[in-house]
VEXVOLO-280620 format. One record per residue (C-alpha): residue in one letter; chain; x, y, z. Coordinates in steps of 0.02 Angstrom, whole numbers, always signed. Layout:
<recs>
(rec "A", "A", (X, Y, Z))
...
</recs>
This chain:
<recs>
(rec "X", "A", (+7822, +12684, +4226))
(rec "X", "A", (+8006, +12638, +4256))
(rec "X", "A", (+7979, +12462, +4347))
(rec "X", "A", (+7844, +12344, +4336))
(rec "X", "A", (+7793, +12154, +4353))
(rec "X", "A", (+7707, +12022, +4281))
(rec "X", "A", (+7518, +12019, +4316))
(rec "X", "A", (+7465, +11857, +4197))
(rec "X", "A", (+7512, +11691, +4217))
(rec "X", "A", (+7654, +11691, +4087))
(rec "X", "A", (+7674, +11867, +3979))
(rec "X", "A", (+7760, +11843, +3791))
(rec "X", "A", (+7921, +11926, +3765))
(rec "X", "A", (+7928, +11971, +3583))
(rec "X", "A", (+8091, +12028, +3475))
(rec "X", "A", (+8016, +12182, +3409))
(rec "X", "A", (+7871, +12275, +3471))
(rec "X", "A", (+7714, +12188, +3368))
(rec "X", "A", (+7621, +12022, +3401))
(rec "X", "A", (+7643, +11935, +3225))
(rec "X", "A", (+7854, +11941, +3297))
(rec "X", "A", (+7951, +11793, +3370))
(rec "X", "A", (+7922, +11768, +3530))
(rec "X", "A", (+8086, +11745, +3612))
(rec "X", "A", (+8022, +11726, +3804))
(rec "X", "A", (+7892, +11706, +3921))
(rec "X", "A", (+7904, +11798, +4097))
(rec "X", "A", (+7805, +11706, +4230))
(rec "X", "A", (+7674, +11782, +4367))
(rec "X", "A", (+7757, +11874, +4498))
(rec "X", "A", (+7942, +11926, +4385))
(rec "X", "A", (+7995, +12110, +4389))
(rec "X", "A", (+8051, +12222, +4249))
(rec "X", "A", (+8152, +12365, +4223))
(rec "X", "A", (+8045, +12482, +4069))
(rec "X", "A", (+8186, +12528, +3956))
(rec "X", "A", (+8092, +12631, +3822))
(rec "X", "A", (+7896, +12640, +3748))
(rec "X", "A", (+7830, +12623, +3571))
(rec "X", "A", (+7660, +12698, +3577))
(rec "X", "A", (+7537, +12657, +3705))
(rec "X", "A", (+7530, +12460, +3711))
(rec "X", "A", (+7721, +12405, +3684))
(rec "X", "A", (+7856, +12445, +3805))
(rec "X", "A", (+8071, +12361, +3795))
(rec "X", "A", (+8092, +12271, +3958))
(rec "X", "A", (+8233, +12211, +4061))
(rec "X", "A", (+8200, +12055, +4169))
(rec "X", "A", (+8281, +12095, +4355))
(rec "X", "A", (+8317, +11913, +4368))
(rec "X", "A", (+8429, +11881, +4208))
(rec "X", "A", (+8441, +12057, +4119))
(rec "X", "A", (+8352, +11998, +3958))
(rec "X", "A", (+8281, +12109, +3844))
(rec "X", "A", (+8112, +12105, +3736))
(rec "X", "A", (+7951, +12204, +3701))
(rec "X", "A", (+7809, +12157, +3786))
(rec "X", "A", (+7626, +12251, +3794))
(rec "X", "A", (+7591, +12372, +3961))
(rec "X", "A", (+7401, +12278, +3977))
(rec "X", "A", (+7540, +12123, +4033))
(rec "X", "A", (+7617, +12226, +4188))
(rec "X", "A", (+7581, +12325, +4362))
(rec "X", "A", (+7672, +12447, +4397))
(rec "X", "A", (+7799, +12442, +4554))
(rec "X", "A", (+7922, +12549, +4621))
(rec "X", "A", (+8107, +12527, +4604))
(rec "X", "A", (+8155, +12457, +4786))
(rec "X", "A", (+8004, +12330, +4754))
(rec "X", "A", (+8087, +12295, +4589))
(rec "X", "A", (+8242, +12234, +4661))
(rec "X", "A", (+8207, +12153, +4843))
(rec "X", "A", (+8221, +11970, +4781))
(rec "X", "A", (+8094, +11865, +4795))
(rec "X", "A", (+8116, +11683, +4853))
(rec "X", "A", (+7952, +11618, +4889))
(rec "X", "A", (+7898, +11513, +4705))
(rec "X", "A", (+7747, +11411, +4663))
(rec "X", "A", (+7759, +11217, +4669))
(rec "X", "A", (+7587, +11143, +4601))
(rec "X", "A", (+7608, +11152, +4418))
(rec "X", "A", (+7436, +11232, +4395))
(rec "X", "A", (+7388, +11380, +4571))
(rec "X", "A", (+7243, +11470, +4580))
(rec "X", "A", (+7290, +11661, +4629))
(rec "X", "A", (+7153, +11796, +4684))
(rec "X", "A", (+7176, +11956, +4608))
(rec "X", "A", (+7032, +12081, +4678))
(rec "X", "A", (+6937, +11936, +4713))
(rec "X", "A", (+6949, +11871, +4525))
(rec "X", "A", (+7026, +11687, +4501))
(rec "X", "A", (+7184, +11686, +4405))
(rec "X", "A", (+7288, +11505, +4366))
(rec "X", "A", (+7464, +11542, +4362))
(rec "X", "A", (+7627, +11396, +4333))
(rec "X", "A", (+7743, +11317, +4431))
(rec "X", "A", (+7895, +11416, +4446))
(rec "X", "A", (+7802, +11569, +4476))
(rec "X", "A", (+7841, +11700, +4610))
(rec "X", "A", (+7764, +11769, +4751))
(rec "X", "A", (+7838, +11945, +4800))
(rec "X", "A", (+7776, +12025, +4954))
(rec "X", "A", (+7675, +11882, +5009))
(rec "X", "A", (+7644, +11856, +5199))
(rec "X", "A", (+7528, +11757, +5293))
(rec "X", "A", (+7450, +11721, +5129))
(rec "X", "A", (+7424, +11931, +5072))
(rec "X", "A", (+7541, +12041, +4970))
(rec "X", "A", (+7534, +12214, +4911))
(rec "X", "A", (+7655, +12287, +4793))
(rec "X", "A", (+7620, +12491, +4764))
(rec "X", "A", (+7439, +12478, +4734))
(rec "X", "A", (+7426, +12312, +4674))
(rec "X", "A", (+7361, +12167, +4808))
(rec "X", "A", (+7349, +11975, +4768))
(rec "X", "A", (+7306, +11835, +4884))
(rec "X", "A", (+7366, +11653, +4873))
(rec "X", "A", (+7318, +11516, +4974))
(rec "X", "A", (+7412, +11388, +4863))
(rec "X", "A", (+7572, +11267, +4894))
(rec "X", "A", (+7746, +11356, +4868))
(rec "X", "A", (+7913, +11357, +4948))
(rec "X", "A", (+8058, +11480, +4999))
(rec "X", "A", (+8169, +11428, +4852))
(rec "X", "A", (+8317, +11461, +4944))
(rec "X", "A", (+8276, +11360, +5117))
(rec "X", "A", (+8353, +11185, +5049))
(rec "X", "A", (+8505, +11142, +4946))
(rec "X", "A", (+8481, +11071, +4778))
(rec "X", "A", (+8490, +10887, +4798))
(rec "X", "A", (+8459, +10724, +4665))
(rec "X", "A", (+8290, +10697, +4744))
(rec "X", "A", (+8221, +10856, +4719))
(rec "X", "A", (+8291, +10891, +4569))
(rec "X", "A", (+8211, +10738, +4493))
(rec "X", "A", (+8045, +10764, +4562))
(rec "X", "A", (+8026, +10939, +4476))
(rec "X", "A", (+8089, +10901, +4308))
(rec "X", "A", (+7986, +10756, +4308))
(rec "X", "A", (+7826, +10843, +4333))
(rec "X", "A", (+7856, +10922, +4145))
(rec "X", "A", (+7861, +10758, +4061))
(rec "X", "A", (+7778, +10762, +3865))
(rec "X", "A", (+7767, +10951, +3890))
(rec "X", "A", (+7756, +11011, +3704))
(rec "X", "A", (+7929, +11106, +3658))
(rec "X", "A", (+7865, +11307, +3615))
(rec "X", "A", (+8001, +11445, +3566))
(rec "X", "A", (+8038, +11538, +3702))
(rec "X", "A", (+7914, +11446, +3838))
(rec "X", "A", (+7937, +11430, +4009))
(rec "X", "A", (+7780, +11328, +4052))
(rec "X", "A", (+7710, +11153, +4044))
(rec "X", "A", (+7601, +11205, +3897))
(rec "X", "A", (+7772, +11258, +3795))
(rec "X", "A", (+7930, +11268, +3847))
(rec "X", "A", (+8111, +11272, +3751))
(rec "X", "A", (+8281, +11198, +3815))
(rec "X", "A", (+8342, +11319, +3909))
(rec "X", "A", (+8167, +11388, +3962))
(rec "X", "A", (+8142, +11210, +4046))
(rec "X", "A", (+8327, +11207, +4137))
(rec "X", "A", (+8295, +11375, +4194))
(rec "X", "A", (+8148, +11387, +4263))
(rec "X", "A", (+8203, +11217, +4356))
(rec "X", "A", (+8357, +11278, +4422))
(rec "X", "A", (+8245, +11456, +4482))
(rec "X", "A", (+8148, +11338, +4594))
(rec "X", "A", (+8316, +11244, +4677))
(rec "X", "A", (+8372, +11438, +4722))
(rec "X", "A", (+8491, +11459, +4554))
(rec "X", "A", (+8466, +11580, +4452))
(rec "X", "A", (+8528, +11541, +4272))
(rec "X", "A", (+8550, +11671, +4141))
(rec "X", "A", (+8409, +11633, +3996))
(rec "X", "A", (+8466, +11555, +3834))
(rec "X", "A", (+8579, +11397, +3827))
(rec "X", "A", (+8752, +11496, +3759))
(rec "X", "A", (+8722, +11610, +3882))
(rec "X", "A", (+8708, +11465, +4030))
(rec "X", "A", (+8870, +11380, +3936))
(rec "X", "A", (+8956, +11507, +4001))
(rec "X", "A", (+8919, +11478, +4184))
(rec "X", "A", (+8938, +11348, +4317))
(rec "X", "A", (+9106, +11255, +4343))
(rec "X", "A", (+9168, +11134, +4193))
(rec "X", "A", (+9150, +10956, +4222))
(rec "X", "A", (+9290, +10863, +4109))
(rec "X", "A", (+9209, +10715, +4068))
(rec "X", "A", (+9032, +10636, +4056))
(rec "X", "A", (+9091, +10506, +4173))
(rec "X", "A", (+9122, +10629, +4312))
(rec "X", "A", (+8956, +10704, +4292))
(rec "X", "A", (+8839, +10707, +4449))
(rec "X", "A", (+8641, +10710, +4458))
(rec "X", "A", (+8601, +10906, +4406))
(rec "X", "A", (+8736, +10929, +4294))
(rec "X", "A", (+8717, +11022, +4147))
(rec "X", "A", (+8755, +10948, +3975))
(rec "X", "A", (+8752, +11071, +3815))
(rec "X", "A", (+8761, +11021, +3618))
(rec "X", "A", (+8826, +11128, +3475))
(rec "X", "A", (+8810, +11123, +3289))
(rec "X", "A", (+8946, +11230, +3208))
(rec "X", "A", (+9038, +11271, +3358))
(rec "X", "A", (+8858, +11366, +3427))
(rec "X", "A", (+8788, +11306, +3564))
(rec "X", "A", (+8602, +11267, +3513))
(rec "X", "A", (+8547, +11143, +3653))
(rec "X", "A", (+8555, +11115, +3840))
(rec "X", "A", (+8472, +10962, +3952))
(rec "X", "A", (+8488, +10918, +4132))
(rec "X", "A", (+8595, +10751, +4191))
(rec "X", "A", (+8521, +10628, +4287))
(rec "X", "A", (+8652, +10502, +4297))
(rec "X", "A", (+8794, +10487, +4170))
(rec "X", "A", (+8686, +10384, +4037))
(rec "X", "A", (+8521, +10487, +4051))
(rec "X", "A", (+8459, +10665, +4013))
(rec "X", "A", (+8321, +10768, +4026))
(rec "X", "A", (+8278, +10890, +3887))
(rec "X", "A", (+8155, +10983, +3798))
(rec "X", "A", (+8190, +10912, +3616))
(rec "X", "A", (+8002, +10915, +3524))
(rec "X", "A", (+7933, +10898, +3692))
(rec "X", "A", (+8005, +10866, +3883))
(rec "X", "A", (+8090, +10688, +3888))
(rec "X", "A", (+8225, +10572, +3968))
(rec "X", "A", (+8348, +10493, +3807))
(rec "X", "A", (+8531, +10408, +3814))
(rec "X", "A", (+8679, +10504, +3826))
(rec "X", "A", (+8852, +10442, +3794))
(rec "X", "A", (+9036, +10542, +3769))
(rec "X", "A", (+8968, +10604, +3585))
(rec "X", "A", (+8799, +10649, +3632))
(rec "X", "A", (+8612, +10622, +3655))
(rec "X", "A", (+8537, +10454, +3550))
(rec "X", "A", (+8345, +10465, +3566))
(rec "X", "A", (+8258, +10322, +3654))
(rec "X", "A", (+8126, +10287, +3531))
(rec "X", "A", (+8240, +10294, +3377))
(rec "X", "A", (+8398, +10246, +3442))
(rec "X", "A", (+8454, +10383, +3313))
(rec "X", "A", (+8606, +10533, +3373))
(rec "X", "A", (+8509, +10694, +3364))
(rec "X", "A", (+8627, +10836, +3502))
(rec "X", "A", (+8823, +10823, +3473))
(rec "X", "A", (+8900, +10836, +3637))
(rec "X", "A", (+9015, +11001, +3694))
(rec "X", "A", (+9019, +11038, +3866))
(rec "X", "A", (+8961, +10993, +4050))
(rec "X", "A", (+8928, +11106, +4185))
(rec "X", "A", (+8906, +11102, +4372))
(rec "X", "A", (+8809, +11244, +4464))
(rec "X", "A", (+8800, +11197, +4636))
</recs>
């Protein structure tokens, strides 16, 4: 097997190939994977196509595809945070964000692999990113509990949360919050900062923490779970405290 793709709702990416290891990711329903090397029969390294990170996940997780299915893009995404899937006729839930390769007129077959879904989604790349939309989907995620390495609305970390978010609006976002740092276009000051923006937090000159902007006093973040605090030039102060918890270090614009 050289390329496969996820076949359960959200698949744990773990650092090294057992299950009592960090997880450091979670690839949704529907994401492709490049098989980089096998430990035995359950664990295999993986690539994600979308964003080129690396972990070990177990085969039981994946279908295998072929490589031109691997790579065709897929821009058709779930939009009801819970959508029921039919796989052989069997009911599978699978989360927002999710994607949908191959699927026409509600049908898709991938190598020998067939799924039906009669659910809400949309072509991710059809509208621009806009205030109103953005707001709507980060919203949904409200009080989601922050997990290591999540990307759902039953766990979800920082940069899980932005990215997944952004993979809906069309923009795909590299996976941990150094690595998004180091995209987008700088924005020089908070008070030039649009809707959307990205605002990331260091401790020690590392960035350890990323949130979205929704105006120039307000942010969006997964910080013990998914909420909205105060920003200001320094940083984040948490609403219920009124205490600084993220030290501001840059902003970044992406569309």
């Amino acid at each position: 097997m050289e390329y496969a793709v996820v076949a359960v709702p959200a698949a744990p990416v773990r650092r090294k190939a057992r299950h009592q290891r960090e997880m450091v990711n979670q690839l949704l329903f529907g994401e492709p994977v490049k098989i980089l090397k096998q430990k035995n029969e359950l664990w295999v390294r993986v690539r994600s196509i979308h964003d080129g990170y690396e972990g070990w996940m177990t085969v039981n997780l994946l279908r295998e595809i072929n490589e031109k299915e691997a790579k065709m893009g897929c821009e058709l995404v779930t939009t009801g945070m819970l959508n029921t899937i039919l796989i052989n006729g069997i009911k599978m839930n699978i989360p927002v964000g999710s994607s949908l390769p191959g699927l026409i007129e509600g049908k898709a077959k991938l190598g020998a692999w067939e799924y039906e879904f009669a659910g809400k989604f949309s072509n991710r790349k059809q509208l621009p990113p806009n205030d109103d939309q953005l707001k709507q989907l980060t919203g949904q995620w409200m009080n989601a509990p922050y997990m290591w390495g999540g990307r759902t609305v039953f766990g979800v970390d920082c940069s899980g949360f932005v990215q997944v978010n952004y993979k809906m609006m069309g923009i795909d976002l590299s996976r941990d919050a150094w690595q998004q740092a180091q995209q987008g276009k700088t924005v020089k000051k908070l008070k030039e900062a649009i809707c959307g923006d990205l605002a990331f937090f260091d401790d020690k000159d590392e960035i350890v923490h990323v949130g979205i902007l929704l105006n120039t006093e307000q942010i969006i973040h997964a910080s013990g779970k998914v909420r909205i605090d105060i920003i200001d030039r320094k940083g984040i102060i948490n609403s219920d405290t009124q205490k600084r918890t993220h030290l501001l270090r840059s902003i970044k614009r992406y569309w």
